[in-house]
C-alpha positions as CSV (number, residue, x, y, z in Angstrom):
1,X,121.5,-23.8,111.0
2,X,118.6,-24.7,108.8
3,X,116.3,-22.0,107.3
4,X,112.7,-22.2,109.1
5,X,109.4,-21.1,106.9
6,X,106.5,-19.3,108.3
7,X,102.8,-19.0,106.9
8,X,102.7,-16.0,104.9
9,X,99.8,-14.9,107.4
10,X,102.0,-15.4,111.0
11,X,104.5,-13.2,108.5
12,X,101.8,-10.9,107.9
13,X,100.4,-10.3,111.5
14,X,103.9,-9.5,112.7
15,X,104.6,-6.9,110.2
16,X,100.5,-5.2,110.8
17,X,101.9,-5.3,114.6
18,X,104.9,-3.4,114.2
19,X,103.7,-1.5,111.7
20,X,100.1,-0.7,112.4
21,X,99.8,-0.9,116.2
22,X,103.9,0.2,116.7
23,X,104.9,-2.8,118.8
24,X,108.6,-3.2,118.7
25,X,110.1,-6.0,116.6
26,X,111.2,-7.5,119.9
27,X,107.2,-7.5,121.4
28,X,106.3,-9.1,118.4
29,X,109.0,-11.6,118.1
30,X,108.7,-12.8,121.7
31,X,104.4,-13.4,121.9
32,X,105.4,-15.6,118.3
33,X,108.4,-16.9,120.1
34,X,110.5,-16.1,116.8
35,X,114.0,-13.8,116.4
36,X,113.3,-10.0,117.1
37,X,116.0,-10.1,113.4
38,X,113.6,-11.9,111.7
39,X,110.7,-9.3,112.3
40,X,112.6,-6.7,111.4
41,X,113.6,-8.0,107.8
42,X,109.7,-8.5,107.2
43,X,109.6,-5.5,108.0
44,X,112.2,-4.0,106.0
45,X,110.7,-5.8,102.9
46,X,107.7,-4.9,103.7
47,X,108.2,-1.3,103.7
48,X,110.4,-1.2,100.7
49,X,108.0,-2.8,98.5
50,X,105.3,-0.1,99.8
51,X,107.7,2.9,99.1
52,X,108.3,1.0,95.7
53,X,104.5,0.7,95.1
54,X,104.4,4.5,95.6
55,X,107.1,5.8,93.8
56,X,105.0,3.4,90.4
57,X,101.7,5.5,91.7
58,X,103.7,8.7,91.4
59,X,105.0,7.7,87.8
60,X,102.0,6.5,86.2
61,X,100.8,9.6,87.6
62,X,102.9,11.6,85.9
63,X,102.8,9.4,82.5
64,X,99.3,10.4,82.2
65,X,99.7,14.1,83.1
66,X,102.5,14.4,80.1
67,X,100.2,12.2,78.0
68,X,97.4,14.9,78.5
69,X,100.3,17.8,77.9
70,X,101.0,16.2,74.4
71,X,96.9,15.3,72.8
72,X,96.9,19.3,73.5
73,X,99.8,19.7,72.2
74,X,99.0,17.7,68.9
75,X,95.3,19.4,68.8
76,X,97.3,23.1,69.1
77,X,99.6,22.1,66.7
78,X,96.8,20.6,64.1
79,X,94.2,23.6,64.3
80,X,97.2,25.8,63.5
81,X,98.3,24.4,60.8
82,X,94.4,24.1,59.2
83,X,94.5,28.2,59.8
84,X,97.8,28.0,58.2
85,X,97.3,26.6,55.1
């Protein structure tokens, strides 16, 4: 069986309808006369890449707040060391 392609927008609308307005894959799949399996592996991808996208929010996130903890850090350290000697 050959591989079919769909627009990137019919592939787009299906996963907003399933995800967005909680039709079932099969709903979707049937009013764009395509497999219910399809749907549901844009939708899989679909929701892994967002769950990656947040777990990159959370980390850059966190960089920053340990790149905040260590300028204080370095300014403690370096006024301490002027008392010092």
């Amino acid at each position: 069986m050959r591989t079919k392609f769909y627009p990137d927008e019919l592939r787009a609308e299906a996963v907003r309808l399933v995800v967005e307005k909680r039709y079932s894959a099969a709903e979707v799949a049937s009013a764009f006369n395509i497999r219910s399996e399809t749907v549901l592996i844009w939708v899989k991808r679909f929701r892994d890449r967002r769950s990656r996208l947040g777990e990159v929010a959370q980390l850059k996130t966190k960089l920053h707040e340990v790149a905040m903890e260590r300028d204080v850090l370095i300014k403690l350290t370096t006024r301490l060391l002027d008392k010092a000697g």
